[in-house]
N, C-alpha and C positions, 0 to 999 in steps of 0.2 A: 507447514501449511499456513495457510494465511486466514484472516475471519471472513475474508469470504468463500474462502473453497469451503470452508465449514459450514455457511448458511447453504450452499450450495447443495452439500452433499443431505443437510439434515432438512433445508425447505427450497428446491430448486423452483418451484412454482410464485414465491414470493416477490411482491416487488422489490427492484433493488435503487434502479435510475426513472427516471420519468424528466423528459424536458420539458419545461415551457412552452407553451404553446403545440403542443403533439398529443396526438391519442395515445399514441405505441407506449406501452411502459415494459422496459426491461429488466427483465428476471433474472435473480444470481445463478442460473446457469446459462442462459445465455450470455452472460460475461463471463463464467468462467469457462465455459469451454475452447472459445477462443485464444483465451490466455493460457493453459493448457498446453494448446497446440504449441504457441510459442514458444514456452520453458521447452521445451522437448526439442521443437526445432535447435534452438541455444545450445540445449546441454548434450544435444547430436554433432553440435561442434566443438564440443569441450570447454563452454563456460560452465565452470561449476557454482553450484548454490555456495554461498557467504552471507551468512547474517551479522550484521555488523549494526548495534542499536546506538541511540542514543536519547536521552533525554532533548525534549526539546521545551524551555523557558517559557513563562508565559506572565507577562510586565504587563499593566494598564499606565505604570509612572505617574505622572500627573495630569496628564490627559485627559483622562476617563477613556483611551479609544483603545483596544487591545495592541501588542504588537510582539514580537516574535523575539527572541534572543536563543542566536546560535550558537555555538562553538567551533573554533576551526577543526575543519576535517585532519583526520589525522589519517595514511596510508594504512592499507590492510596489515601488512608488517609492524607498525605500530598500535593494531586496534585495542592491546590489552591494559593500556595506557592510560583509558577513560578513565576519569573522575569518577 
């Protein structure tokens, strides 16, 4: 499960999104139910779940402005391979 099916399932009435400039604020079950649906639909065609993590880098350099560093993907086949 994911940390928001979890807020979902233990605070569904909480704020989760809110845009700019809107009234509406949406709630983690209102975003998760729809995502729900989907996994189901997916996994109704035979994509199954894969969890496949990684660490993702985090460099300021000499910048000062943050910026990303990734590693290359590596195929599911290969996933055990991470660093």
């Amino acid at each position: 499960m994911t940390l928001q099916h979890d807020w979902a399932l233990t605070q569904p009435q909480k704020p989760a999104v809110q845009m700019h400039g809107h009234q509406h604020c949406h709630t983690y079950r209102e975003l998760d139910e729809p995502a729900n649906k989907v996994a189901h639909w997916l996994w109704s065609r035979g994509l199954t779940e894969r969890r496949v993590r990684r660490e993702f880098m985090y460099s300021s350099g000499t910048t000062g402005f943050p910026k990303g560093i990734r590693r290359p993907l590596l195929s599911y086949a290969r996933r055990h391979e991470l660093p």
